[in-house]
C-alpha positions as CSV (number, residue, x, y, z in Angstrom):
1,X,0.0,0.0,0.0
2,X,1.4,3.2,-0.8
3,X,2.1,6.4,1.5
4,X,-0.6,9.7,1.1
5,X,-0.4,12.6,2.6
6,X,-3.1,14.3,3.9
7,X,-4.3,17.2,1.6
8,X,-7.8,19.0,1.3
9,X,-10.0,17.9,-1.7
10,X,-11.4,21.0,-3.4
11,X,-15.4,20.5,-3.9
12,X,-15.2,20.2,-7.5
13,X,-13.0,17.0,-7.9
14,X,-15.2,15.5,-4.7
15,X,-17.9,16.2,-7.1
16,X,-16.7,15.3,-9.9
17,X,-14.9,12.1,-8.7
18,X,-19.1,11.1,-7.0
19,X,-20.7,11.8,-10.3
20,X,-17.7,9.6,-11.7
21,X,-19.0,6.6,-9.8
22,X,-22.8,7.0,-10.1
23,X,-22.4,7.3,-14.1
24,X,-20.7,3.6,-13.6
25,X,-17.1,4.8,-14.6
26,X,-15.6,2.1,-11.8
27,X,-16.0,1.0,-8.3
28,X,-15.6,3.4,-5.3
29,X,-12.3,1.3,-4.9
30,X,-11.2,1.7,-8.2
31,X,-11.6,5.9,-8.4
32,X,-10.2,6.0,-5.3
33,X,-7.0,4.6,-6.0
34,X,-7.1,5.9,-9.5
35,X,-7.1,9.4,-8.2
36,X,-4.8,8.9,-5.2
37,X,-7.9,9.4,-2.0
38,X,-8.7,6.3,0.1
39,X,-11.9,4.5,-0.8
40,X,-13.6,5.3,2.9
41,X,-13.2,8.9,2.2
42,X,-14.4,8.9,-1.4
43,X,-17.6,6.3,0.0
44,X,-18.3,9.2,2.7
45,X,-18.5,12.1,0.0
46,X,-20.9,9.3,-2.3
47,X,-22.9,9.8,1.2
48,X,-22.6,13.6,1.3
49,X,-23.4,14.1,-2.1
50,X,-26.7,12.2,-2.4
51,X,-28.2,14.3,0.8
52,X,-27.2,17.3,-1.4
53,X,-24.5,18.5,1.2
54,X,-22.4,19.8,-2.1
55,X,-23.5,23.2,-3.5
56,X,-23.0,24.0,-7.2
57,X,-21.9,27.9,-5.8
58,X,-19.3,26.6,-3.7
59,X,-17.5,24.7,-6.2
60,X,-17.6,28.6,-8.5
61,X,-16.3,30.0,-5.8
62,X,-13.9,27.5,-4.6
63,X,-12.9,27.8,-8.7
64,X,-12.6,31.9,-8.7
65,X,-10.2,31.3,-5.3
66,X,-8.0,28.8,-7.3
67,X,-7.8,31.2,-10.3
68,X,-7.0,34.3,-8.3
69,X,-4.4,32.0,-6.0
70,X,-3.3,30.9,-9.2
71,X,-2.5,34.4,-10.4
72,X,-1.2,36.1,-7.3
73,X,1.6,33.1,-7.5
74,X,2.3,34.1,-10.3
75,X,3.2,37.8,-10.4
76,X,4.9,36.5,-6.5
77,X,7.0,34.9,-9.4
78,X,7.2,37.5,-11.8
79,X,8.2,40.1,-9.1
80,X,11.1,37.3,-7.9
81,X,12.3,36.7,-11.5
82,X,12.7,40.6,-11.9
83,X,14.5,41.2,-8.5
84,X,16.9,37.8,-9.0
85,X,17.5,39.6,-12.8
86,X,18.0,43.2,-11.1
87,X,20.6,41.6,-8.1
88,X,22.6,39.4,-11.3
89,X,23.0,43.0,-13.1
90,X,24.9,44.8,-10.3
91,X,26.6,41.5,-8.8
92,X,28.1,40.7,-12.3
93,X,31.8,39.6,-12.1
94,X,31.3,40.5,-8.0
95,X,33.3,39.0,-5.4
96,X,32.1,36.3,-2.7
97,X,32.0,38.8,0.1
98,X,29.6,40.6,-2.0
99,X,27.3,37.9,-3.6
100,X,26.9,36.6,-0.1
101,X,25.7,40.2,1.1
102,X,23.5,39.9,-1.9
103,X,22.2,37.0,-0.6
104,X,21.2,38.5,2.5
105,X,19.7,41.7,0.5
106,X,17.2,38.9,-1.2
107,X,16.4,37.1,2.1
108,X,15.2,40.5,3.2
109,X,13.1,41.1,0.4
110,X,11.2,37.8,0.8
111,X,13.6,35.5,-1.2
112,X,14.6,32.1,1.2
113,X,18.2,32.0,1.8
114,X,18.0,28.4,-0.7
115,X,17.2,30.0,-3.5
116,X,19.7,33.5,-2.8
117,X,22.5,31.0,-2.9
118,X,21.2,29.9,-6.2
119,X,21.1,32.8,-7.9
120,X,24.3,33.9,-6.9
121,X,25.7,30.7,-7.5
122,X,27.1,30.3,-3.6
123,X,26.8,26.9,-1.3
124,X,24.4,28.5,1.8
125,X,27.7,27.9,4.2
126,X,29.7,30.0,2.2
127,X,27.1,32.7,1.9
128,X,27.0,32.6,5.8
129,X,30.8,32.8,5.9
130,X,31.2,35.6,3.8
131,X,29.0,37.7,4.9
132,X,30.1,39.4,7.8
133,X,28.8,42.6,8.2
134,X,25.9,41.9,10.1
135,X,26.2,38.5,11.7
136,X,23.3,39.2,14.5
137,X,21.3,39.7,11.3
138,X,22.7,36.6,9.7
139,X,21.6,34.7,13.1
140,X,18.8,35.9,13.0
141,X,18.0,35.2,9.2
142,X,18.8,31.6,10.3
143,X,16.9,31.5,12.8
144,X,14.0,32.9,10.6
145,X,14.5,29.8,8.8
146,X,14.9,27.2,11.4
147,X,11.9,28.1,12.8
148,X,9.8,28.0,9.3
149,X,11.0,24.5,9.0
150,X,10.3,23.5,12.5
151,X,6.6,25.1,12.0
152,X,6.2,22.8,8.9
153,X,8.0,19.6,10.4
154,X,4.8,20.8,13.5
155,X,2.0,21.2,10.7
156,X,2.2,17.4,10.0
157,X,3.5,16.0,13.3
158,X,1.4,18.4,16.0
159,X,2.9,16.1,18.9
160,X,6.7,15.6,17.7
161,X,8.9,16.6,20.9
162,X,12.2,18.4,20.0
163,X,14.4,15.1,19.7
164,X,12.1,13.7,16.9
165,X,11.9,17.1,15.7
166,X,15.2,17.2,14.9
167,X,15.7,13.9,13.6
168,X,12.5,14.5,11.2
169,X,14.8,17.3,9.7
170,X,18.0,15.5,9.3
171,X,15.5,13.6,7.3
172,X,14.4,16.3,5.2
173,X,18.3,17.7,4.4
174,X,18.5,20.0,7.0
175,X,21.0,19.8,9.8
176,X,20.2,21.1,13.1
177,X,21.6,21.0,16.7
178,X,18.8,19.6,19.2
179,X,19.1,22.0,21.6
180,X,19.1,24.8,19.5
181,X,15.6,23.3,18.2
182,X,14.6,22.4,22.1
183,X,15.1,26.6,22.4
184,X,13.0,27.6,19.7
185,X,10.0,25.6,20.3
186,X,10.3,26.7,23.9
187,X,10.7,30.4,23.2
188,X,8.1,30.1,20.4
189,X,5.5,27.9,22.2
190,X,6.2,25.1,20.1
191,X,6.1,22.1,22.8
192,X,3.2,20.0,22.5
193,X,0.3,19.8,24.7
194,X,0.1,16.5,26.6
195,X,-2.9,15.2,27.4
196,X,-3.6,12.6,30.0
197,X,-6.7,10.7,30.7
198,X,-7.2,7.0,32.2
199,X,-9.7,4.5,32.3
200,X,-9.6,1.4,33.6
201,X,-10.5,-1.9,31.3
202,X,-7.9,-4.8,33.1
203,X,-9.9,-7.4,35.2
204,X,-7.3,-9.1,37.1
205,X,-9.9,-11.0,39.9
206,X,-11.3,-13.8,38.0
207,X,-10.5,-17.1,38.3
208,X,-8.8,-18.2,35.4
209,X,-5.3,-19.5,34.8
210,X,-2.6,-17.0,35.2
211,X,1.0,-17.4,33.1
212,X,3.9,-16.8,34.8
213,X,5.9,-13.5,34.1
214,X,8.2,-14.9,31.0
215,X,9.4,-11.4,29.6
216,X,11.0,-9.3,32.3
217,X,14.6,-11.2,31.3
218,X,13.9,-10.9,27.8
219,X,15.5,-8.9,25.5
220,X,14.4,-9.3,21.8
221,X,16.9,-9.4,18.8
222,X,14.6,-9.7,15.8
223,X,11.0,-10.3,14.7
224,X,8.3,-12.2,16.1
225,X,10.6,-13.7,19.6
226,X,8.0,-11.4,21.7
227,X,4.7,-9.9,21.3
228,X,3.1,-7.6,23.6
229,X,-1.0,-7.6,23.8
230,X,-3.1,-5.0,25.8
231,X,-6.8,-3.1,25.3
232,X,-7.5,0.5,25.2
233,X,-10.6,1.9,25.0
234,X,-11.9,5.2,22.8
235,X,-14.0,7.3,24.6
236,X,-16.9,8.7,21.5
237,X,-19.8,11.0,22.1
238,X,-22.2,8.6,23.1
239,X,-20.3,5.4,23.8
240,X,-16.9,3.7,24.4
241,X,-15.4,1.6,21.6
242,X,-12.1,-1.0,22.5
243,X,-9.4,-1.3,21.0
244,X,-7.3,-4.9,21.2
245,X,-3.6,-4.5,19.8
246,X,-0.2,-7.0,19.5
247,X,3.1,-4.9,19.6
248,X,6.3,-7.1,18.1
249,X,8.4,-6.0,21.3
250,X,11.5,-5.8,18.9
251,X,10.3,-3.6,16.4
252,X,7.2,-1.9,17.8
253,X,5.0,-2.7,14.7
254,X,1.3,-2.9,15.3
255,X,1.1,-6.9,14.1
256,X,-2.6,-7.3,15.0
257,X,-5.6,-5.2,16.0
258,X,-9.3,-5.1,16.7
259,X,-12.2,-3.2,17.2
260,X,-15.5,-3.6,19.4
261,X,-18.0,-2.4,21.3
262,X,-17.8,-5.3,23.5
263,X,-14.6,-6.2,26.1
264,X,-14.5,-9.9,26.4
265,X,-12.5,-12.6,24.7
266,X,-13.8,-12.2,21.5
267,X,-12.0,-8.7,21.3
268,X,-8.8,-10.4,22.0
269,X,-8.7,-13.6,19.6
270,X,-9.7,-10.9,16.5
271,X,-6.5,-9.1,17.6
272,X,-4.3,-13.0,17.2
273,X,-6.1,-14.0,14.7
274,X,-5.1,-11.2,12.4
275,X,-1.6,-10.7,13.9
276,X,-0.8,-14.3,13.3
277,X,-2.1,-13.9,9.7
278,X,0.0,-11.0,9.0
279,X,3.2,-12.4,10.2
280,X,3.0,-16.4,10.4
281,X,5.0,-16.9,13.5
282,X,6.8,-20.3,14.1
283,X,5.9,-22.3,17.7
284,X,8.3,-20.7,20.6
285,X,7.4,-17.1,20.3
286,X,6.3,-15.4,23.7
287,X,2.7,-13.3,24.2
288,X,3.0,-11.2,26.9
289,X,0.0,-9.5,28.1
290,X,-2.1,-8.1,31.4
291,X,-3.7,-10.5,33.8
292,X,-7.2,-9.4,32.3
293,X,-9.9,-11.8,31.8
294,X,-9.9,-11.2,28.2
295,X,-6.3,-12.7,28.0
296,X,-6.7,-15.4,30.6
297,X,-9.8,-17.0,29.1
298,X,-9.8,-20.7,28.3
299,X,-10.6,-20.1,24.7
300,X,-7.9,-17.7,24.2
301,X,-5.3,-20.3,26.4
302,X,-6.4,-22.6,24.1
303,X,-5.4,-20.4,20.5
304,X,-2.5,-20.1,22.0
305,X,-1.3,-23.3,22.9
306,X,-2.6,-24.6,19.4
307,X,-0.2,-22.2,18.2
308,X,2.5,-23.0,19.7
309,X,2.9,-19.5,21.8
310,X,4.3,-19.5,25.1
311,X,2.0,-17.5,27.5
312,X,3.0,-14.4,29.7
313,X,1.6,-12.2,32.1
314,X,2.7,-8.9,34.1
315,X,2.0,-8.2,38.2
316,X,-0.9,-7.2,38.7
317,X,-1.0,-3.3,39.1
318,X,2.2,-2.2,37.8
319,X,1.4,-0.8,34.2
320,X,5.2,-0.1,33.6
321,X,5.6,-4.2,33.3
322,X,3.9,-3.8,29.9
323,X,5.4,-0.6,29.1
324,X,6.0,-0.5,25.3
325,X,2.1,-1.1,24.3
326,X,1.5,1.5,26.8
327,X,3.3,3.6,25.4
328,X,1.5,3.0,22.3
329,X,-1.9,3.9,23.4
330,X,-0.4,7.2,25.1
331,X,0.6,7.9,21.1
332,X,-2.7,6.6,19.6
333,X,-4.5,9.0,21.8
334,X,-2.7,12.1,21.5
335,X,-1.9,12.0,18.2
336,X,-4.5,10.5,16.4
337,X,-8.1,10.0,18.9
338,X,-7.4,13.2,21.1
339,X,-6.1,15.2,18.0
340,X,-9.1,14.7,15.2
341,X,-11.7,14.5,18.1
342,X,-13.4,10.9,17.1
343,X,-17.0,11.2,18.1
344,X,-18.8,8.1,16.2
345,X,-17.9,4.6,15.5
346,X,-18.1,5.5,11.8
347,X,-14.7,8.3,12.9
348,X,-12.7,5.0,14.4
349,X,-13.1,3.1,11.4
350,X,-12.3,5.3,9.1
351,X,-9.3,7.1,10.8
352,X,-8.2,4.3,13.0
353,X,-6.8,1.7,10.3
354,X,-5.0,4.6,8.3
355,X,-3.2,5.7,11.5
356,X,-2.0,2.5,12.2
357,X,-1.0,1.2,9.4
358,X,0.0,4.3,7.7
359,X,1.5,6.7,9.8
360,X,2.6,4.7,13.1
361,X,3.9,1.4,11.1
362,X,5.5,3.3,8.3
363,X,5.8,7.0,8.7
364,X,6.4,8.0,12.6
365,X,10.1,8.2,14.0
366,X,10.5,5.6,17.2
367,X,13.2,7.4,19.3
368,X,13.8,3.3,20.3
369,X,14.6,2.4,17.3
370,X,17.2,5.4,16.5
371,X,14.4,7.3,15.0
372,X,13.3,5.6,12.2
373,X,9.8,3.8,11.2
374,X,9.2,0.2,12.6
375,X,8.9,-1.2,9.1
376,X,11.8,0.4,8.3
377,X,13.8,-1.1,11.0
378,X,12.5,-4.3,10.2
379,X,13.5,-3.8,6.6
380,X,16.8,-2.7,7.4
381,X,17.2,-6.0,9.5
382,X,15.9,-8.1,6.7
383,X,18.5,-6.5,4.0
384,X,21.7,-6.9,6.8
385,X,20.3,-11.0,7.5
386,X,20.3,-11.0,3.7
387,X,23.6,-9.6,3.0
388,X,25.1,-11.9,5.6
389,X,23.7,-14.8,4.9
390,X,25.2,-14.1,0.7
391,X,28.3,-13.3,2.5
392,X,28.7,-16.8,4.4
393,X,27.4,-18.8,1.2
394,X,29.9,-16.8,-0.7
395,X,33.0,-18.0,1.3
């Protein structure tokens, strides 16, 4: 499945991508991933546009704001063309010492310091080293900058801290030092807002079979050796919806999940069932989970014996003895739940999925796994067994 990025939809290609499907052009799954939208989206304009939600006005006006947007962009251009043309005319055959205070004459007048360097055919560093008569302006030129970037790496990733700040811009070309970036979201109310709310849904006092604690010794080395289970639930308008979920310890990848509006066993065996289906573990691997009823039950004891899974369970009341999936559900609510305000099962279902296996499998940095996204990591892994397993053939 391939990586989108959010964007807004103007009304006129929701409208025109609707009437695509009613006059039988293809299947809602089709269009969608002809034109690049996910087929829950496009199914929910279908909805919207037979109760008449879409007005025929706003799509004019939405088309007058694209043609006057359009236009302002380009005399933006027209006005940069002339001023890079003026700066070439009285920089011609100059010196570096004066190029790079051209440079900062242009970042003045609205041109990024990227494209000054360009025009004036200097590397950014050696605009910053030759121009030095006014370095506080130069820092704070930079710092213009920084910040711009900081407020974009923000826009996508509200809840990034400065750490995975920093590493999302080494990402993007852009070398900063972390504390530098820890100072400018502080000074510029940058930090996220943390949010923390609590609900209990662990039933320890039943009197079900209770595995002994296998994973406090164990320290994971590559896929599927450890899996970590837990529930969650999401707090909508009207009603609570749960959430079951199977971490791989090693990489953090959500393996398995499952929705319902009911917390028993049932919740539980969806969540194995399709973790075991997306990754075909062999017999030996531990599960590690609360002392719940949901994950003590004799049908779910059973599923995993038949699978050959070694069962594992935390002291009761100490939620730091599962701490990686709860650390998980501390990121699906701030980021995702929390962020976009869910309100009706119809919200979960067609947020949920995407976040998880989208953005938190193959898009969000893991400050555990040196910053990167779990499938990532695990590909990495795969490529290094690879390599040394040619290697050791080879000799």
């Amino acid at each position: 499945m391939s990586t989108r990025r959010y964007h807004r939809h103007s009304t006129e290609f929701k409208v025109r991508l609707v009437q695509s499907y009613l006059a039988g052009e293809g299947t809602i799954k089709e269009l969608a991933r002809q034109h690049g939208v996910y087929h829950s989206l496009l199914r929910q304009w279908v909805g919207k546009y037979r109760k008449g939600h879409f007005d025929e006005k706003e799509v004019v006006v939405e088309k007058v704001e694209e043609y006057e947007a359009r236009i302002a962009a380009l005399e933006r251009k027209v006005g940069q063309l002339t001023m890079e043309v003026d700066i070439l005319k009285k920089t011609s055959g100059a010196d570096i010492a004066a190029r790079s205070n051209s440079v900062r004459d242009l970042r003045a007048r609205g041109l990024p310091v990227v494209q000054g360097c360009k025009v004036m055919n200097l590397s950014r560093s050696t605009s910053y080293k030759g121009c030095k008569s006014k370095p506080r302006q130069i820092r704070e030129e930079q710092r213009a900058f920084l910040r711009a970037e900081i407020e974009e790496v923000l826009t996508e990733w509200p809840f990034y801290g400065y750490r995975r700040v920093t590493r999302e811009l080494r990402r993007r070309g852009i070398v900063a030092n972390h504390k530098r970036v820890a100072r400018i979201m502080r000074e510029e109310a940058l930090t996220p807002h943390r949010v923390r709310r609590f609900i209990t849904t662990t039933d320890s006092k039943h009197g079900d079979l209770v595995y002994p604690n296998l994973a406090g010794d164990i320290f994971p080395t590559g896929p599927n050796q450890l899996w970590v289970a837990d529930l969650a639930y999401i707090r909508l308008r009207k009603e609570f919806v749960f959430l079951a979920v199977l971490l791989d310890a090693w990489s953090r990848k959500v393996v398995g999940y499952a929705l319902s509006r009911y917390l028993d066993a049932r919740l539980t065996l969806a969540a194995l069932e399709a973790a075991v289906a997306s990754r075909c573990p062999g017999p030996g691997l531990i599960h590690h989970s609360d002392r719940g009823t949901q994950y003590a039950a004799k049908q779910y004891r059973e599923r995993l014996e038949a699978l050959g899974m070694n069962g594992s369970m935390g002291w009761t009341g100490n939620p730091y003895d599962n701490a990686k999936v709860e650390s998980f559900f501390k990121t699906l609510k701030q980021e995702e739940v929390y962020a976009f305000e869910y309100e009706t099962m119809q919200d979960v279902l067609e947020r949920l999925p995407t976040f998880l296996e989208e953005t938190y499998n193959r898009r969000r940095l893991h400050s555990s796994l040196g910053y990167v996204p779990p499938e990532e990591f695990e590909l990495v892994y795969a490529k290094t067994e690879v390599q040394i397993l040619e290697h050791c053939l080879s000799t």
